[in-house]
C-alpha positions as CSV (number, residue, x, y, z in Angstrom):
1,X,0.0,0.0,0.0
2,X,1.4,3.7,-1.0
3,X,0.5,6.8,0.5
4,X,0.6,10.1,-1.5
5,X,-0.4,13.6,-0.5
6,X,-2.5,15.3,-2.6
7,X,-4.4,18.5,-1.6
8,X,-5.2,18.4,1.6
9,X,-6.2,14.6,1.6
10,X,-4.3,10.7,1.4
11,X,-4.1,8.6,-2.0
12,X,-4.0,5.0,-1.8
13,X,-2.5,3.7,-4.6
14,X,-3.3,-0.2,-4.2
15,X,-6.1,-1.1,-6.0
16,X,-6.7,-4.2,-3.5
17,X,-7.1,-1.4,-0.4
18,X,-10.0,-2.6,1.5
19,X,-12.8,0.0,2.8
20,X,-12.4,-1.4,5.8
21,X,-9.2,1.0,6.8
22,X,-10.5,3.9,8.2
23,X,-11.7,7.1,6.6
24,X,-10.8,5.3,3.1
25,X,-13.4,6.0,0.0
26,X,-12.9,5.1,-3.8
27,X,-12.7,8.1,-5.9
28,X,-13.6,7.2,-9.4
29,X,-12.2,10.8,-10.6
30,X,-8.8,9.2,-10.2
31,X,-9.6,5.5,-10.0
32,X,-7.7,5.4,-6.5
33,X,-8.8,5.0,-3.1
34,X,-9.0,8.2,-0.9
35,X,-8.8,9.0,2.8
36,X,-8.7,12.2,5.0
37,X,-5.4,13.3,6.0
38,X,-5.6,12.9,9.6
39,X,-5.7,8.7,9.6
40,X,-2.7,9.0,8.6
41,X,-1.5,7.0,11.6
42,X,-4.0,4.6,11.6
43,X,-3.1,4.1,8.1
44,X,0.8,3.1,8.7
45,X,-0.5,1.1,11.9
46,X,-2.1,-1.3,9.1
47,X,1.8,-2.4,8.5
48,X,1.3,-3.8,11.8
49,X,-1.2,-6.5,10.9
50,X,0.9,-7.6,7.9
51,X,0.2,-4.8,5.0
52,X,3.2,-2.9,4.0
53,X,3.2,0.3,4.0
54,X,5.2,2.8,1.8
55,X,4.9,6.3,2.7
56,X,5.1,9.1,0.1
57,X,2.7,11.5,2.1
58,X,5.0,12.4,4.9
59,X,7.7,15.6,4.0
60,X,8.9,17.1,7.2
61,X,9.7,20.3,7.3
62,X,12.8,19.9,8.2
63,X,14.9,19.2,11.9
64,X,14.1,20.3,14.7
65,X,17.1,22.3,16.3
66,X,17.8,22.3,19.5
67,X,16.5,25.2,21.6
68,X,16.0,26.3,25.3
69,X,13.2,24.2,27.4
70,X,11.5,26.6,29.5
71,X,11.4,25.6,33.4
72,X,7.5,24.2,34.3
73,X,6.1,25.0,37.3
74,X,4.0,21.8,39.3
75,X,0.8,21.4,37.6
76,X,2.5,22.2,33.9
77,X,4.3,19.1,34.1
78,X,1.2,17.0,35.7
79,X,-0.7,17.9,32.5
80,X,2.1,17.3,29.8
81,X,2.7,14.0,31.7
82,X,-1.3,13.4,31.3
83,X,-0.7,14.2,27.5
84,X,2.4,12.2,27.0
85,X,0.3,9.4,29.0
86,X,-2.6,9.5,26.1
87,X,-0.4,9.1,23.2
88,X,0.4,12.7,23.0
89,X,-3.0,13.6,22.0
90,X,-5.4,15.7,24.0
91,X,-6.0,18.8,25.3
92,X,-4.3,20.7,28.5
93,X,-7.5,22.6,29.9
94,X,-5.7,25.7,32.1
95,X,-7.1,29.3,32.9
96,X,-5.8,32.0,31.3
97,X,-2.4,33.3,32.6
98,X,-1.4,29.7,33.7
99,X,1.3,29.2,30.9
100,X,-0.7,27.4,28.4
101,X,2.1,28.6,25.4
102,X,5.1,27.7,27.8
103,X,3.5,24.6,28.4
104,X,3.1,23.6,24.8
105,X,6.3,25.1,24.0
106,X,8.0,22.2,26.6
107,X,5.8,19.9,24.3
108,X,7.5,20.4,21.4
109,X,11.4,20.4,22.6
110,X,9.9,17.0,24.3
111,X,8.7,15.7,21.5
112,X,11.5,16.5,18.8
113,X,9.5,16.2,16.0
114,X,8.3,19.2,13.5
115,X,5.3,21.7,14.8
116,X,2.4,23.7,13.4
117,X,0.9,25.7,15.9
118,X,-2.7,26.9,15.0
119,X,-3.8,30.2,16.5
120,X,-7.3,32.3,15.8
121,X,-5.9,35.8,15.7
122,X,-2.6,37.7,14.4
123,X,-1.8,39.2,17.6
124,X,-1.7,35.4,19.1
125,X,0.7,34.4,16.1
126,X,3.0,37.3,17.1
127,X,3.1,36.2,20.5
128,X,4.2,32.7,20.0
129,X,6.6,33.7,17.7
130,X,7.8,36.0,20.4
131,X,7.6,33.2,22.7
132,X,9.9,30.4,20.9
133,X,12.2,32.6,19.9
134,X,12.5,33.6,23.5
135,X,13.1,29.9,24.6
136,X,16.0,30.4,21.5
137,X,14.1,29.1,18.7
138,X,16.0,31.5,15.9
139,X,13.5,30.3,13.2
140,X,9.7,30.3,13.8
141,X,7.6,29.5,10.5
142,X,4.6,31.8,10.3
143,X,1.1,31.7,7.7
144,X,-0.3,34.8,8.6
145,X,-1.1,38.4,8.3
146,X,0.5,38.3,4.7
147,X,3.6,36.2,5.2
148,X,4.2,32.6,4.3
149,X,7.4,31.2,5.8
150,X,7.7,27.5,6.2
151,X,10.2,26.5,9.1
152,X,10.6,23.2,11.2
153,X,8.2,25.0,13.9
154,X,5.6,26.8,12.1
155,X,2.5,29.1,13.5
156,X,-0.7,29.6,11.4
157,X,-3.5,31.6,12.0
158,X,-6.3,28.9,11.6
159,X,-7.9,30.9,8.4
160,X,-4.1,30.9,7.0
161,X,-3.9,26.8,7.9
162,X,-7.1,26.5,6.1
163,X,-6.0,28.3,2.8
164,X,-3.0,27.0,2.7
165,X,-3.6,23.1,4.4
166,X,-2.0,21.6,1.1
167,X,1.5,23.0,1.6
168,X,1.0,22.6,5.6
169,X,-0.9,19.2,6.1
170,X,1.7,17.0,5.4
171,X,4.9,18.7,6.5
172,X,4.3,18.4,10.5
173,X,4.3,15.4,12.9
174,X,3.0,17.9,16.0
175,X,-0.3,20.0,15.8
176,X,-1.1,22.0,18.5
177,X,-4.5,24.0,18.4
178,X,-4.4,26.6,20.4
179,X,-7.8,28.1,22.0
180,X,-9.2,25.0,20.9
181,X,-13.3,25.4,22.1
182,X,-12.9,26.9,18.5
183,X,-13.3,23.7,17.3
184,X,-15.8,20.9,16.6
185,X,-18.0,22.2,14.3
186,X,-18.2,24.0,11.7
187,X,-16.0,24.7,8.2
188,X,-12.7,25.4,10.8
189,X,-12.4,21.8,11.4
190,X,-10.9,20.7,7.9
191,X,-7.9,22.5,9.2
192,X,-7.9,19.3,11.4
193,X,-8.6,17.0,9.1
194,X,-6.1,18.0,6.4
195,X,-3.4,17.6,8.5
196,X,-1.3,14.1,8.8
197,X,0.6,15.0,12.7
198,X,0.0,12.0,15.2
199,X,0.7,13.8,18.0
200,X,-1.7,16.4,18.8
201,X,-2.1,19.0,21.7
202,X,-5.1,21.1,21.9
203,X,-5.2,24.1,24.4
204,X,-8.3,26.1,26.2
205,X,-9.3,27.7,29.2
206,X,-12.7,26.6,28.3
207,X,-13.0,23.4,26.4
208,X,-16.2,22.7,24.4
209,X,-19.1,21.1,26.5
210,X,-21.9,20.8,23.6
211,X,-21.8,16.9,23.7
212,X,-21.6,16.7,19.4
213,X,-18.6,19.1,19.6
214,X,-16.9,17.6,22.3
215,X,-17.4,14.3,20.1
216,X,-16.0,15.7,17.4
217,X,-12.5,17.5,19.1
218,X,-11.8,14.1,20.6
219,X,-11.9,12.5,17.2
220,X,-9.8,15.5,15.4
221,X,-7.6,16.5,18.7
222,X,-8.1,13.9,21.3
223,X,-10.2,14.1,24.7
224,X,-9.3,16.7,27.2
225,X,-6.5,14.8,29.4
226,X,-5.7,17.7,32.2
227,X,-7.8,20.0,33.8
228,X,-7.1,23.1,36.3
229,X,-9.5,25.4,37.1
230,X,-9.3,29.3,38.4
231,X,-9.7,28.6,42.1
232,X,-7.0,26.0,41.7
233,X,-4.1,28.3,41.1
234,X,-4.9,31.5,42.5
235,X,-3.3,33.2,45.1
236,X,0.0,31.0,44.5
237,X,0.2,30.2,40.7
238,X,-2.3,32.9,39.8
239,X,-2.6,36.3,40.9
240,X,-4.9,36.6,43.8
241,X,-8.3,38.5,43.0
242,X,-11.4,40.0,44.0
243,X,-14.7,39.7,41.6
244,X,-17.1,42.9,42.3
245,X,-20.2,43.4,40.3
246,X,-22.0,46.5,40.3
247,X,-25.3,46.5,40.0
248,X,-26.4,49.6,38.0
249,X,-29.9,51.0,37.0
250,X,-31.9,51.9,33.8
251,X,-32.7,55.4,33.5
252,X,-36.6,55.8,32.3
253,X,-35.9,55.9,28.1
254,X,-33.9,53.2,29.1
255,X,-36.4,51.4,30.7
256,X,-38.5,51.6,28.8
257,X,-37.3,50.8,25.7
258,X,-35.4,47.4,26.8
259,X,-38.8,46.3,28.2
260,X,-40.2,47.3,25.1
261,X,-37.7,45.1,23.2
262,X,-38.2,41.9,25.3
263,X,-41.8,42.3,25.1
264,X,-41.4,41.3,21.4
265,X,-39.0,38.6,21.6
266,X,-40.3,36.9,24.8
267,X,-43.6,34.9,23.4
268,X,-41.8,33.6,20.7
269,X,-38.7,32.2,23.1
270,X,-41.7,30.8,25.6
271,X,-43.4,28.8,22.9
272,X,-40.4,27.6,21.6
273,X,-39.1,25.8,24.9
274,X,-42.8,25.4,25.9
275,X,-43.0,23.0,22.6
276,X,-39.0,21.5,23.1
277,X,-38.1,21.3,26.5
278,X,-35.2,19.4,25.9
279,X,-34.2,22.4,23.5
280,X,-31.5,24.8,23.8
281,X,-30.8,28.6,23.1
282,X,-28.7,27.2,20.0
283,X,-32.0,25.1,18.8
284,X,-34.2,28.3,19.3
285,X,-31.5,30.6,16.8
286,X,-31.8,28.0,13.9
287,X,-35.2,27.4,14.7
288,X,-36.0,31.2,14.5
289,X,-34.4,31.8,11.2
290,X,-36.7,29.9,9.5
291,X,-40.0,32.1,10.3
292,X,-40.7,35.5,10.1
293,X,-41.6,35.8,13.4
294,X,-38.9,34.2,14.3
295,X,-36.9,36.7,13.1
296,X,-38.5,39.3,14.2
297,X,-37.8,37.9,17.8
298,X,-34.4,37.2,17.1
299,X,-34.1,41.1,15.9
300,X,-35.6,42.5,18.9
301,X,-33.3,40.4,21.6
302,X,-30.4,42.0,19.3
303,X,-31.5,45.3,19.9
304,X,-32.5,44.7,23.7
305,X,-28.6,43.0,24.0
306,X,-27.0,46.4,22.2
307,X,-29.3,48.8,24.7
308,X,-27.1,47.3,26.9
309,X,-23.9,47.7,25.8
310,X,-22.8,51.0,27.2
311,X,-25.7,52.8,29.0
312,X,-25.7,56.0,30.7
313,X,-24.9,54.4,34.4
314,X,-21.9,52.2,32.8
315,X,-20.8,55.2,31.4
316,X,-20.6,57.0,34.5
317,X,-19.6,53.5,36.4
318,X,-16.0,53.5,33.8
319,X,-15.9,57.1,34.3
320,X,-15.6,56.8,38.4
321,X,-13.6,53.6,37.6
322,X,-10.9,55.1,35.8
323,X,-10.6,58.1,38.2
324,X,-10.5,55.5,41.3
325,X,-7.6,53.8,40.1
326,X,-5.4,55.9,38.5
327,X,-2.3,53.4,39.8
328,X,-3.5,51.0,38.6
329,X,-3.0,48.9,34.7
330,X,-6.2,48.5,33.7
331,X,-8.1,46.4,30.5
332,X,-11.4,47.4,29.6
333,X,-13.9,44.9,27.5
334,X,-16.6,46.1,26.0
335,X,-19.2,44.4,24.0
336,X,-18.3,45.4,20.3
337,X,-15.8,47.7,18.3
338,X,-18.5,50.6,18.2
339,X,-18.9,50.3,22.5
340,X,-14.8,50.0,22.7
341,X,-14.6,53.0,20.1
342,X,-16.6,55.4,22.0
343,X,-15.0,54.7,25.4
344,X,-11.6,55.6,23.9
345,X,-13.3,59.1,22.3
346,X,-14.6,59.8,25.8
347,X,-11.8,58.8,27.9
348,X,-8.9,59.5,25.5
349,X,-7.4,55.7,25.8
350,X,-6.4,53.5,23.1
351,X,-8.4,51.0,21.6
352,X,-7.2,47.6,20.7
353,X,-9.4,45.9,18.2
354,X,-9.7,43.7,15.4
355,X,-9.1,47.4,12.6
356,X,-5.5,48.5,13.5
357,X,-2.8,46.6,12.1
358,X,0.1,44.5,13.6
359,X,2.9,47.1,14.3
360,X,0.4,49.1,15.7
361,X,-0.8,46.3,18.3
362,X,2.5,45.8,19.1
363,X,3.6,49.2,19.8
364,X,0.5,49.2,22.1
365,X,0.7,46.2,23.7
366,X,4.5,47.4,24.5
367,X,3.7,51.1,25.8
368,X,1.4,49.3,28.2
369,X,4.1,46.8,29.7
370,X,6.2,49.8,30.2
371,X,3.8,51.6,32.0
372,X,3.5,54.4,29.3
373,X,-0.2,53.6,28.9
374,X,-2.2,52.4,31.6
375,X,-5.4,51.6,30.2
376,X,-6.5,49.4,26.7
377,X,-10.4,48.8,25.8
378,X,-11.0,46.0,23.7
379,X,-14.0,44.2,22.8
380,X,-12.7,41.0,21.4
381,X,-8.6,41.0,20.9
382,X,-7.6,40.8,24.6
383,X,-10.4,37.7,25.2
384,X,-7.9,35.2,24.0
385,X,-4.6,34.0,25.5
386,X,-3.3,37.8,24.5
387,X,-0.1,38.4,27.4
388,X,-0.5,41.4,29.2
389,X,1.5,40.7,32.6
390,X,0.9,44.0,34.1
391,X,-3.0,44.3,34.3
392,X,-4.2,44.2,37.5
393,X,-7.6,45.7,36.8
394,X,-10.2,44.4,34.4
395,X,-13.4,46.0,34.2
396,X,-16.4,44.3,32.0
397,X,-18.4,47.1,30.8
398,X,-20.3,44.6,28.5
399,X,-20.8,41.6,25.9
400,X,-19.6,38.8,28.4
401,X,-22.6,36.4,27.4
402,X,-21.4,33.0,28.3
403,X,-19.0,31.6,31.1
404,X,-16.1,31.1,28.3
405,X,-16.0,34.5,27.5
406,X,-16.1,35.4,31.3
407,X,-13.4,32.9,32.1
408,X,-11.0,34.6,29.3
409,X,-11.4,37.7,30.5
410,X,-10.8,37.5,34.4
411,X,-8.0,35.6,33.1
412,X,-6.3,38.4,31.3
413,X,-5.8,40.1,35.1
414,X,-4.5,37.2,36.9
415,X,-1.0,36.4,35.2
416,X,1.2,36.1,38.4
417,X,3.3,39.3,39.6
418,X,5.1,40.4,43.1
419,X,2.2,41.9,45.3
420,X,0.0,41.9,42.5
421,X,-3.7,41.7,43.8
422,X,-6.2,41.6,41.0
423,X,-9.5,43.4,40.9
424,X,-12.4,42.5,38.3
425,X,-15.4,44.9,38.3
426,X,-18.3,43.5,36.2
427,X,-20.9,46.1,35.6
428,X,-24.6,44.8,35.5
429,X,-27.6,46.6,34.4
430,X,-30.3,45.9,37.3
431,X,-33.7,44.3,35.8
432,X,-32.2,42.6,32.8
433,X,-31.1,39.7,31.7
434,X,-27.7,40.5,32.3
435,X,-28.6,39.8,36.3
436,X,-29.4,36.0,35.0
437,X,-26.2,35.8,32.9
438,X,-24.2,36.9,35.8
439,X,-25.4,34.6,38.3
440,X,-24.3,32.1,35.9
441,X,-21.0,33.0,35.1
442,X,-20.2,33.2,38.9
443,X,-21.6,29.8,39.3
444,X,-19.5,28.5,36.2
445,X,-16.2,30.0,37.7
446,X,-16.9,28.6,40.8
447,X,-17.7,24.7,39.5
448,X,-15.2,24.9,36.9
């Protein structure tokens, strides 16, 4: 049996193949059989059982060179030894600020073998590009904000992984996915699949708890093998902290018009569940879309969420905040671009988001560690795995729906510092649904 790359997928040139390998198909456009990319293993572990195997899929990208391994504190080597246990597949479930990159980092001098590290966003590529060549890694591969560099350790934005996953697929025996609850679902995944590594290492404050998602990680990343929650490591890995939320009130327009709003989307939610109980929110969305008054509802909870966002007594909440703790570093996260936009009009701060390009992230993400600016707004950048060391005050003016969101966020405050003692103030509009969604989150947290 011969294995041959070709675009993202596995040719099996051996016209006696059975179907019975895994994943394989016959493709009558090339009179061949087919597989996806990532059986890869299971395909040479048919050698095993008497089928030889010749391998024509596999190109490194190159050898690995020796480079610094990073010192891991207590519970970073109990979750690599978990990994390492499974085969060196799973994910390494840590809060944000626990050293989820130098973890992973460790992982790959371990495992000697070439990487391609998968990251959502351009500002997470720069910082693990920062980070191996901090551990003396001279050359770090990057697909990504308009490069394309292939080097024995490569990172990838996943969009870049997924454009490019013929050049990329077969060249790595390691694939770590970093912020992997991103997975399981969805398009995103055949950056999985059209990869050949073995060893895979997904990474998440918050891994994916939909039961068909979860399913599906396991199957392209492997089930989550280490856990460490919040509570866990504060106070000695983690910065110790202090959650306050503010309960603040509707003026009367205000009032009015969010009751207004729910009002129009409430009947439809109640007759939904009322006729599913079993249902979830997830179940009503696709359900809505497919009725007119379903998406009428579904327009009206938008427009009750975005009343939200920024009202008058959060403005004047962030106003008092940021005149109370003028010592402080602090991250503001709002619920959109056009929220974060207008706090950094009123309050003269920079905004981080998703418009301004990479030098200018990194110039501000560098003025802030030296103190030069002591206040960023964001609404989405900072919520994943972004480093900022020095903040020791986070306040959530809006858009934190779900506990993964929330867990990301109180995370960005609680990387460990001398003395530092973290503060989180969530603002809460009294009377609203944000009450519910708080309660939540604080009960998420807490049994996480």
């Amino acid at each position: 049996m011969e294995l041959v790359w070709d675009r993202g997928t596995l040719l099996i040139r051996d016209a006696s193949c059975p179907a019975s390998l895994p994943g394989v198909l016959w493709d009558p456009r090339v009179a061949a059989w087919r597989a996806p990319a990532h059986v890869h293993a299971d395909l040479l572990a048919a050698s095993a059982t008497g089928t030889p195997v010749v391998d024509r899929a596999r190109q490194p990208a190159g050898e690995l060179p020796g480079f610094a391994v990073p010192e891991l504190r207590p519970y970073q080597e109990a979750a690599l030894a978990a990994w390492e246990i499974a085969g060196r597949r799973g994910v390494i479930a840590l809060p944000t600020g626990a050293g989820k990159t130098r973890t992973a980092i460790v992982a790959i001098a371990r495992t000697r073998v070439c990487a391609l590290c998968l990251v959502p966003t351009r500002v997470l590529l720069e910082q693990w590009v920062a980070a191996l060549k901090a551990a003396g890694l001279r050359d770090v591969g990057r697909f990504g904000d308009g490069e394309r560099h292939l080097a024995p350790v490569t990172i990838a934005t996943y969009a870049s992984a997924l454009r490019h996953a013929d050049a990329l697929g077969n060249r790595f025996d390691l694939l770590v996915v970093d912020e992997a609850h991103h997975f399981g679902g969805g398009a995103g995944d055949e950056c999985l699949e059209m990869s050949i590594a073995r060893f895979r290492l997904g990474l998440s404050a918050t891994p994916v708890d939909d039961e068909r998602r979860r399913e599906r990680c396991e199957s392209l990343i492997g089930s989550v093998v280490f856990r460490s929650a919040i509570e866990d490591l504060a106070g000695r890995f983690l910065a110790p902290f202090q959650l306050l939320t503010l309960s603040l009130p509707l003026d009367a327009y205000e009032r009015r018009a969010y009751d207004r709003e729910v009002a129009a989307y409430r009947p439809a939610v109640r007759r939904f569940f009322e006729a599913a109980p079993g249902a979830d929110w997830n179940d009503f969305v696709a359900n809505a879309s497919r009725t007119e008054d379903g998406r009428r509802a579904m327009a009206a909870w938008r427009r009750a969420r975005s009343m939200l966002a920024f009202t008058r007594a959060k403005q004047r909440a962030v106003s008092e905040l940021l005149a109370r703790n003028v010592r402080s570093r602090m991250l503001l996260f709002a619920a959109d671009t056009a929220t974060a936009y207008a706090i950094a009009r009123t309050h003269l701060v920079p905004a981080l988001t998703c418009d301004i390009g990479r030098s200018e992230r990194a110039d501000l993400l560098a003025r802030f560690a030296q103190g030069e600016l002591r206040v960023l707004v964001s609404a989405r950048v900072l919520n994943e795995g972004v480093d900022v060391p020095e903040a020791d005050v986070a306040i959530l003016v809006g858009g934190t729906q779900g506990k993964r969101e929330f867990v990301q966020r109180v995370g960005q405050v609680l990387r460990p510092a001398q003395g530092k003692q973290a503060v989180v103030f969530e603002l809460v509009s009294r009377g609203t649904h944000e009450v519910q969604e708080a309660d939540r989150r604080r009960r998420g947290l807490a049994a996480d």
